[in-house]
Rosetta silent file (secondary structure, phi, psi, omega in degrees, C-alpha in Angstrom):
SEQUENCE: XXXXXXXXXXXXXXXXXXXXXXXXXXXXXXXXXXXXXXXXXXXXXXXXXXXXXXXXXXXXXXXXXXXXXXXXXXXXXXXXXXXXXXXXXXXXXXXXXXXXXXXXXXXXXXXXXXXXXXXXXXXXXXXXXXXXXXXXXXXXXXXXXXXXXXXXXXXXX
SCORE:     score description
SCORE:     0.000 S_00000001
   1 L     0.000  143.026 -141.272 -193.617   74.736  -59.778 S_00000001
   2 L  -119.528  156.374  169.240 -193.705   78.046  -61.259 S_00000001
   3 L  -113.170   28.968  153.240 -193.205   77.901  -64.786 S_00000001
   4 L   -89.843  -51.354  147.396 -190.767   80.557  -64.954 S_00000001
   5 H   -15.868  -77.866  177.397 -188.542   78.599  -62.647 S_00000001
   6 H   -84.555   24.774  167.288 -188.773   75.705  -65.345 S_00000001
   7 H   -95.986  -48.828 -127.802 -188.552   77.467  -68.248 S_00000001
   8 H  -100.197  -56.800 -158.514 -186.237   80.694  -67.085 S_00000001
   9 L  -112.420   41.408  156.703 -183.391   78.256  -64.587 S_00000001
  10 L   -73.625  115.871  170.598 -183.109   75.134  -66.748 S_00000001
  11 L   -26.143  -56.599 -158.972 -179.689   73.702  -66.114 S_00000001
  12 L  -101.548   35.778 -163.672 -179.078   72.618  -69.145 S_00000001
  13 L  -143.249   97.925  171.160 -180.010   75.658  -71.468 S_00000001
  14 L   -57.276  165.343  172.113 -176.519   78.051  -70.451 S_00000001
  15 L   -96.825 -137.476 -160.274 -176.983   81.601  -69.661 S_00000001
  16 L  -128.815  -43.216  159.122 -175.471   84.798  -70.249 S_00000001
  17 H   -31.642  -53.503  173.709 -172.876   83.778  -67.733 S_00000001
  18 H   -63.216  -44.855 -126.424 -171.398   80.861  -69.418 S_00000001
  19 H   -96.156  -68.932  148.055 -171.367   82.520  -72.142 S_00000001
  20 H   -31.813 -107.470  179.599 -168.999   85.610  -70.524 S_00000001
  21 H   -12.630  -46.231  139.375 -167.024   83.151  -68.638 S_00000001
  22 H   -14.118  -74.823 -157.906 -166.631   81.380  -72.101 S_00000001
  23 H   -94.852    2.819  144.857 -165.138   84.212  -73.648 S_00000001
  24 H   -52.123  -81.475 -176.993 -162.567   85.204  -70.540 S_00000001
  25 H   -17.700  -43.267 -148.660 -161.442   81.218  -70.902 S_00000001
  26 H   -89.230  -30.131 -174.611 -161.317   81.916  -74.503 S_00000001
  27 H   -66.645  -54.333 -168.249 -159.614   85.231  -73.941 S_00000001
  28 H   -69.598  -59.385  168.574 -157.365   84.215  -71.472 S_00000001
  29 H   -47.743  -41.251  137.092 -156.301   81.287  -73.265 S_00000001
  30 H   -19.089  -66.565 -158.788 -155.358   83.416  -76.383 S_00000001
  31 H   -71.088  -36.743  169.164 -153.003   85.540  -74.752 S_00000001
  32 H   -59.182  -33.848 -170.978 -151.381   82.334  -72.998 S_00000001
  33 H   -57.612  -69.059 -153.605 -151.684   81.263  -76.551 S_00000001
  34 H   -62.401  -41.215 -142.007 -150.082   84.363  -78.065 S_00000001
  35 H  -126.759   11.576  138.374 -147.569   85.644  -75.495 S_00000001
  36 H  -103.907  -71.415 -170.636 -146.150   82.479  -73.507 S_00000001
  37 H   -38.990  -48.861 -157.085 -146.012   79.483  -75.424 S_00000001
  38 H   -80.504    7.893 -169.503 -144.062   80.655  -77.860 S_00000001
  39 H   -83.619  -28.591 -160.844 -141.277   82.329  -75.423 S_00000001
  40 H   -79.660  -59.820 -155.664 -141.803   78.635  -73.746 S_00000001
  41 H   -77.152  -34.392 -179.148 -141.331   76.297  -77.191 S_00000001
  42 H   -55.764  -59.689 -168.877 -138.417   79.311  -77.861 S_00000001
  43 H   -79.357  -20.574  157.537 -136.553   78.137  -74.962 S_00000001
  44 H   -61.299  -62.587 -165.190 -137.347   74.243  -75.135 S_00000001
  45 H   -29.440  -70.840 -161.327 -136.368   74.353  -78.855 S_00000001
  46 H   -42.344  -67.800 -154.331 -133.079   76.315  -77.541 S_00000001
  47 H   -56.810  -46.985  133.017 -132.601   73.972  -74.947 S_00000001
  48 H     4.210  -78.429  169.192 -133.036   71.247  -77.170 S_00000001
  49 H   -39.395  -76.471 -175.262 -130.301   72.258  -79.351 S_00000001
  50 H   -31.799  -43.742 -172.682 -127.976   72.841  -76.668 S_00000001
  51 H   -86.345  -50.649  163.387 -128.310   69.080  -75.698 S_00000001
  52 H   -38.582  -36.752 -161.638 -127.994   68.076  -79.203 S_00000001
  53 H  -105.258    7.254 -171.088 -125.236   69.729  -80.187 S_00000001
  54 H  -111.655  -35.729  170.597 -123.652   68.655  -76.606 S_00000001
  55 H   -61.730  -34.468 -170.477 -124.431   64.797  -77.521 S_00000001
  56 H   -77.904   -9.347  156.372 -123.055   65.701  -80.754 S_00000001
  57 H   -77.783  -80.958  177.612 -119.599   67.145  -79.248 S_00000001
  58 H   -20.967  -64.171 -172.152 -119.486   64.143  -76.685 S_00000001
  59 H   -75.606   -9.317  171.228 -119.692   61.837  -79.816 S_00000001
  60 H   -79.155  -58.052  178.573 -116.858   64.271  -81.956 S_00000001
  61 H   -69.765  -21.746  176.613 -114.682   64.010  -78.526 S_00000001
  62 H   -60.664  -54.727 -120.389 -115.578   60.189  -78.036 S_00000001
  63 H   -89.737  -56.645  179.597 -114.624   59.818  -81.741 S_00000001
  64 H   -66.440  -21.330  172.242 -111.360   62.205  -81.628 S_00000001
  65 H   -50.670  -98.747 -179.634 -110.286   60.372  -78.049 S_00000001
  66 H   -31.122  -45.343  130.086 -110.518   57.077  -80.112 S_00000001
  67 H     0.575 -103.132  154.065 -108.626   58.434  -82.801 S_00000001
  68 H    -3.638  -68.808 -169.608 -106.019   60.170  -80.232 S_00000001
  69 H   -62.666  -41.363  175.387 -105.800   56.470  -78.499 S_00000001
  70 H   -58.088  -65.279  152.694 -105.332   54.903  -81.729 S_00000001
  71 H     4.459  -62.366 -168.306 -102.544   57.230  -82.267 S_00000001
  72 H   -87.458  -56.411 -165.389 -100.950   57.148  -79.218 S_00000001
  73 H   -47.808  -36.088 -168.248 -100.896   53.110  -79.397 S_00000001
  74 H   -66.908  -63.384  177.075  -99.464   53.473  -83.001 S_00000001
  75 H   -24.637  -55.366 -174.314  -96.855   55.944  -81.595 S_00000001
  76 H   -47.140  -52.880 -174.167  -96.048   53.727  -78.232 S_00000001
  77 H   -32.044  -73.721  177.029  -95.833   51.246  -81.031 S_00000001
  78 H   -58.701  -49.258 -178.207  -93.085   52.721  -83.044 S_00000001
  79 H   -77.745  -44.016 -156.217  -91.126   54.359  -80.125 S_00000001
  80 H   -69.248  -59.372 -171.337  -91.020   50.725  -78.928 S_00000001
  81 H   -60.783  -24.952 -179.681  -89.891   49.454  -81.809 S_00000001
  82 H   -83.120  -27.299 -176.931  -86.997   52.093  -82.580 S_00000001
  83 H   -48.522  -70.827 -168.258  -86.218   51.447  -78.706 S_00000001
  84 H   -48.809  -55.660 -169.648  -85.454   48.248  -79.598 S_00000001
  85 H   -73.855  -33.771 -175.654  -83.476   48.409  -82.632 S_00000001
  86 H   -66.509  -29.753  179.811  -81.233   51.485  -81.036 S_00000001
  87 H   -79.087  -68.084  179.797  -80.602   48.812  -77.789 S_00000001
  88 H   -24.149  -56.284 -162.451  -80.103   46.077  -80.484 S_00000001
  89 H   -77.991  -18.953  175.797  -77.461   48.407  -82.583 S_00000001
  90 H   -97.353  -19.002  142.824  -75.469   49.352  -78.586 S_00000001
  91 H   -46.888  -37.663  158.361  -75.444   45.847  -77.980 S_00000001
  92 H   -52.438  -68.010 -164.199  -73.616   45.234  -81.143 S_00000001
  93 H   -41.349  -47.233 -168.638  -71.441   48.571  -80.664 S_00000001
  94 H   -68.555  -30.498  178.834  -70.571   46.931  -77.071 S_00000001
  95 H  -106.304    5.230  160.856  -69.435   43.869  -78.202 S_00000001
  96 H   -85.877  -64.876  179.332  -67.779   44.284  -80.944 S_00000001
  97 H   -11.338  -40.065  178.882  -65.992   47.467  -78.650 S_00000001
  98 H   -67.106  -60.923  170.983  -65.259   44.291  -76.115 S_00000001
  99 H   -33.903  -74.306 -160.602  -63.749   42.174  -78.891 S_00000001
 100 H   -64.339  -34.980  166.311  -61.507   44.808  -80.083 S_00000001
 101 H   -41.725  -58.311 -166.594  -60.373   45.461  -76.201 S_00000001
 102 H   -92.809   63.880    6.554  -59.753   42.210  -76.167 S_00000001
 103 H    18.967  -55.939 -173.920  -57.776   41.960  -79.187 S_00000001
 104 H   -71.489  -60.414 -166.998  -55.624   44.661  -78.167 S_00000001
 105 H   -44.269  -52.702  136.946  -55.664   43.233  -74.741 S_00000001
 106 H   -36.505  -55.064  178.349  -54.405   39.877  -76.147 S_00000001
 107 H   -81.412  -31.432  174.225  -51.840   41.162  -78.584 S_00000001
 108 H   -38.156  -75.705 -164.044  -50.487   43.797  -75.680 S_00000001
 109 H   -54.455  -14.868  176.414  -50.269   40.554  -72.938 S_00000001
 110 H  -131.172   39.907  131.086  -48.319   38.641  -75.640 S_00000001
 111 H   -54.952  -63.271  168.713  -46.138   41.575  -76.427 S_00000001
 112 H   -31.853  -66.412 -175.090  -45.749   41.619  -73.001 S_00000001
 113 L   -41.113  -50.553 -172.671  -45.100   37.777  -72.995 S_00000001
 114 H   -72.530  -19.207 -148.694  -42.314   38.206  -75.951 S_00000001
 115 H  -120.656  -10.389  177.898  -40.769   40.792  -74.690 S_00000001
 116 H   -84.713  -59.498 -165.937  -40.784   39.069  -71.019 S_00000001
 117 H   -51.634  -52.841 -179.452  -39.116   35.575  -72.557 S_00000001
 118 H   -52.999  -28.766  156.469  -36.458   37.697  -74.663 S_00000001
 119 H   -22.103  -83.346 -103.700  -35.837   39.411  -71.079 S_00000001
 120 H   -99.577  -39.415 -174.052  -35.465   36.684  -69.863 S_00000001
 121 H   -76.660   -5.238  176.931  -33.487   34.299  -72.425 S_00000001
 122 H   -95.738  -28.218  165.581  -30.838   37.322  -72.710 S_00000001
 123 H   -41.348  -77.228  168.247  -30.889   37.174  -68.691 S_00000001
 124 H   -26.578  -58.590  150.377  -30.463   33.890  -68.865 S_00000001
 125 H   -60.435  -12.531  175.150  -27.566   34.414  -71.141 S_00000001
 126 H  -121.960    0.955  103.980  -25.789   36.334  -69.697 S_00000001
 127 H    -2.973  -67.085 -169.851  -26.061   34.718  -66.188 S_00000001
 128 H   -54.961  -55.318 -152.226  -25.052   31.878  -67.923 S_00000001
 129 H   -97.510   -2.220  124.852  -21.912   33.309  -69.495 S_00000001
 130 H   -40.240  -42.264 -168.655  -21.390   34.924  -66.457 S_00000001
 131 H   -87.939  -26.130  175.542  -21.224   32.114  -64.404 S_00000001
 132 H   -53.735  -32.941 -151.081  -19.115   30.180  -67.288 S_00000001
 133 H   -83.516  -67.493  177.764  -16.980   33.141  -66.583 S_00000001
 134 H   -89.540  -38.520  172.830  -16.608   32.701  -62.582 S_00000001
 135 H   -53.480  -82.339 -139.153  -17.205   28.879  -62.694 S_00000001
 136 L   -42.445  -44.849 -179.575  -14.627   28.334  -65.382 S_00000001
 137 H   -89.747  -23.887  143.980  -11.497   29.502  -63.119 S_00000001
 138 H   -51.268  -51.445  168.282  -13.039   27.704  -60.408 S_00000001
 139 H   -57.342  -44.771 -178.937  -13.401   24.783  -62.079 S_00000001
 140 H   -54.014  -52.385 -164.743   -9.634   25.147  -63.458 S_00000001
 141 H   -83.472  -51.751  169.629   -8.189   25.718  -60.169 S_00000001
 142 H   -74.777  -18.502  141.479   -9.889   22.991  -58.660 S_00000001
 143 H   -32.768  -57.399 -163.770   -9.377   20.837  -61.578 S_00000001
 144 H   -79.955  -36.180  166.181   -5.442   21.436  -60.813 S_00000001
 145 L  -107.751   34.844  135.659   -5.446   20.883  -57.575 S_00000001
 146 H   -68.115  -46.096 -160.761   -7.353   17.785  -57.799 S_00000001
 147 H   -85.153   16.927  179.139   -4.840   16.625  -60.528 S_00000001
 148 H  -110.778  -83.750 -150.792   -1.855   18.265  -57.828 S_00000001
 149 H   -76.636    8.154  152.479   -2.953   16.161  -54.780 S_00000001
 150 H   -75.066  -39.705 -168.152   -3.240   13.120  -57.222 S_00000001
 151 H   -72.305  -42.518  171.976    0.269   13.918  -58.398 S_00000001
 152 H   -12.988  -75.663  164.246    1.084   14.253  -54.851 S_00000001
 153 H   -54.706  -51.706 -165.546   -0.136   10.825  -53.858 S_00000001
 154 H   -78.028  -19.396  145.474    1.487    9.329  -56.774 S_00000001
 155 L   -69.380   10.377  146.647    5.075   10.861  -56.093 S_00000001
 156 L   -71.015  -58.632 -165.580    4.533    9.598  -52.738 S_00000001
 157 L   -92.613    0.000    0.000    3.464    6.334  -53.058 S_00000001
């Protein structure tokens, strides 16, 4: 063994090499340092935001949605309820509107009725005093000559 060899190439005593290679590493790593990261942490950060502020819109539209639904249900609600009382108040409207038809319809049919019978009893009368009229001279004549062919028989017999 030479002793330059062990003095000169001990492993584990660096060189002039490392020592340049060192301060590339060191160099190189700087600049990555200076002049990437932060364009890199610039645009996480950004992106970052962007998803923040996109959960935070999702939960403002979840929030207004709920809202909106509540809303609508209150609305549905309400429109239901006026439905109802406006069918309620033409249900009335219809029946009392039937009732008074039929009230008119009633006193008309016993206009009708009174105004049929009074027809009918002056028909009647005067039928009647008609026929008292043509009967009456019938009866009379046949009256006489029943009471002729009695008198007949009895100046006969």
């Amino acid at each position: 063994m030479s002793t330059r060899n062990a003095a000169g190439e001990n492993f584990l005593l660096p060189n002039g090499t490392f020592f340049a290679e060192l301060l590339i590493f060191l160099t190189v790593l700087g600049v990555i340092w200076r002049f990437v990261v932060p364009p890199i942490h610039r645009v996480l950060a950004e992106r970052e935001a962007r998803v923040a502020k996109t959960a935070a819109d999702q939960q403002t539209a979840k929030d207004a949605r709920a809202e909106a639904e509540v809303a609508y249900r209150s609305a549905l609600a309400d429109a239901r309820a006026v439905a109802t009382g406006i069918r309620n108040r033409a249900r009335e409207q219809g029946r009392s509107i039937i009732e008074q038809r039929r009230c008119a319809a009633q006193e008309e049919s016993d206009a009708v009725v009174t105004r049929s019978v009074a027809e009918l009893r002056a028909d009647a009368d005067r039928v009647a005093a008609d026929l008292r009229d043509s009967v009456d001279p019938l009866a009379q004549t046949l009256a006489d000559r029943v009471l002729g062919a009695e008198n007949d028989r009895a100046g006969r017999g």
